[in-house]
N, C-alpha and C positions, 0 to 999 in steps of 0.2 A: 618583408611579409606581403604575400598574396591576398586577393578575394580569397573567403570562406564562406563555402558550400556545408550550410546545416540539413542532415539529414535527422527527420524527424522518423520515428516508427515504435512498432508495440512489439517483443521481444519476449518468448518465454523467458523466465529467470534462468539464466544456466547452462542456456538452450541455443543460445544463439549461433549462427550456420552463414557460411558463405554462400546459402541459397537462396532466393525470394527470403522478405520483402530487399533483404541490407548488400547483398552483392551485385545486385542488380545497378543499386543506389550507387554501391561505393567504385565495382569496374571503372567507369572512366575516371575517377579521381586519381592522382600519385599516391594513394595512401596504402599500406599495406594492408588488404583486405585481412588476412588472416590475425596481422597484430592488433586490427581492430575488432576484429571475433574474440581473438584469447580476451581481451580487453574487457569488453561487455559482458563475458561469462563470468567471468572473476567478480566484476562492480554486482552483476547481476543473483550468484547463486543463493541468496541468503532468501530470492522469493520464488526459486523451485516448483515450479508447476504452476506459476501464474503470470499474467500476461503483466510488462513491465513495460514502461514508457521512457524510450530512449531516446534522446538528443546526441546525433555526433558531427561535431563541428570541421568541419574538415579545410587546412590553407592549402588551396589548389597549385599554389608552385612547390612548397616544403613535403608536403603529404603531411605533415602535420598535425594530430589529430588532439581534440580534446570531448570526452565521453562526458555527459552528464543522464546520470538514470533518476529518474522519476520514480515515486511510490506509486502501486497499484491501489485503484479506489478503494474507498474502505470497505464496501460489501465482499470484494475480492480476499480484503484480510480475514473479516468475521468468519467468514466462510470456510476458507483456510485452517483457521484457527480450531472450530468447530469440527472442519472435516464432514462437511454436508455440501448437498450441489447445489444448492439453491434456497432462497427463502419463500416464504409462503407467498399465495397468489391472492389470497386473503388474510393479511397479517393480523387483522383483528378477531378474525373468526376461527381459524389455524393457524398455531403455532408448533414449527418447524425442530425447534430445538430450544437450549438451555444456555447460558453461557454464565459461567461464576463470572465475579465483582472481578476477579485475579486477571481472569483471562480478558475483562474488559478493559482493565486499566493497560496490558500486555499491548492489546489492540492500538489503545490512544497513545501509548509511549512509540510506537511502529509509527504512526502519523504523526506524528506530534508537530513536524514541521511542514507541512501542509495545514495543518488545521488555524482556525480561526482564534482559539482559545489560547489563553495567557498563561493557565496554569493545569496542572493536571485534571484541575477538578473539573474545568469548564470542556479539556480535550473526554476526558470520563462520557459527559454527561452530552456531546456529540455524537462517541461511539453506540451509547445509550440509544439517541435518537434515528441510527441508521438501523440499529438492531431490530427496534419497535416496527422500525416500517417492512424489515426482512419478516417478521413475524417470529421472534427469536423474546424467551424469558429473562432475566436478569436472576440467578441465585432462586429458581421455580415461580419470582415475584413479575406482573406486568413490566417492561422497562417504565412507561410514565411514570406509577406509583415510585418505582427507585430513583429516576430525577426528581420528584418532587421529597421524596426521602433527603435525598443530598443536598437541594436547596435548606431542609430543615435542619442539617448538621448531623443527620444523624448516622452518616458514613464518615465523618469526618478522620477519626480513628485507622480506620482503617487506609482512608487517603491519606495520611500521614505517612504511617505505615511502609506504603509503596511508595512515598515520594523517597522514604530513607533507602530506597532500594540503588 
C-alpha cells in the first residue's frame, strides 16, 4: 500500500465528467479516470441536479480508489424537494412556498446522518428550523408555531406514523 492522495470536490449528482474540477485532479494519479467517473455518477444520481460533495481517496502506487459522497446542504434538499430556486430574502416578511409535515420528515430522513438529532423528531424539527429561515410555511402554518406544536406532542401521531415507514 502507497500514499493516498484525497481528492476533495463538489460534483453535480449524476453529472460527473472527466473535465474540470476531477480530471484535472485525478490525470497524474494511476487511477482510472473514467472508473472513477462511472463510479461517482452511480454513488451520486439519487441528487440529480444538485451539487454534491465528494471525497475520493486515491493509493498512488495501486490506483486504488475508494469514493465517499457527502450529502448536499439542507437548503439544497428543501429546495429540491419543493422545486423552487431559492428562499426568501426576507423570511419573516415573505414567504417563498409551502412545504407539508410529509415532505418535511422526507427531507430529515435524506439527512438524517448528518444531522445532530437522535431521533426523527428532533432531525423534523431541524428541517423545520432551515425552512423558517428559507422563508418556507410548514402544512400553510409559520414553521416556529409547528416546532413549538411538536414540542407539545401534538404531531406526535403522525411522527409515529412516519417513523413506521
Amino acid at each position: 500500500m502507497g500514499d493516498k492522495t484525497t481528492i476533495n470536490t463538489l460534483v453535480e449528482g449524476g453529472s460527473a465528467s472527466a473535465g474540470p474540477p476531477l480530471g484535472p485532479e485525478l490525470g497524474p494519479l494511476p487511477a482510472d479516470v473514467g472508473e472513477v467517473v462511472s463510479a461517482i455518477n452511480e454513488e451520486t444520481k439519487d441528487f440529480e441536479g444538485m451539487e454534491v460533495p465528494v471525497d475520493v481517496e486515491v493509493d498512488e502506487e495501486t490506483g486504488d480508489f475508494e469514493i465517499e459522497v457527502g450529502k448536499p446542504p439542507m437548503a439544497a434538499l428543501i429546495k429540491d424537494e419543493l422545486g423552487i430556486d431559492s428562499g426568501s430574502g426576507e423570511p419573516n416578511v415573505n414567504k417563498v412556498a409551502d412545504m407539508s409535515f410529509e415532505q418535511t420528515c422526507k427531507v430529515a430522513r435524506m439527512k438524517e446522518s448528518d444531522l445532530l438529532a437522535m431521533d426523527l423528531r428532533g432531525a423534523v424539527k431541524e428541517v423545520i428550523g432551515s425552512a423558517q429561515s428559507m422563508g418556507i410555511t410548514i402544512d400553510g402554518e409559520d414553521a416556529y408555531e409547528v416546532q413549538q406544536q411538536i414540542d407539545e406532542g401534538k404531531f406526535d401521531d403522525r411522527l409515529e406514523a412516519e417513523e413506521g415507514i
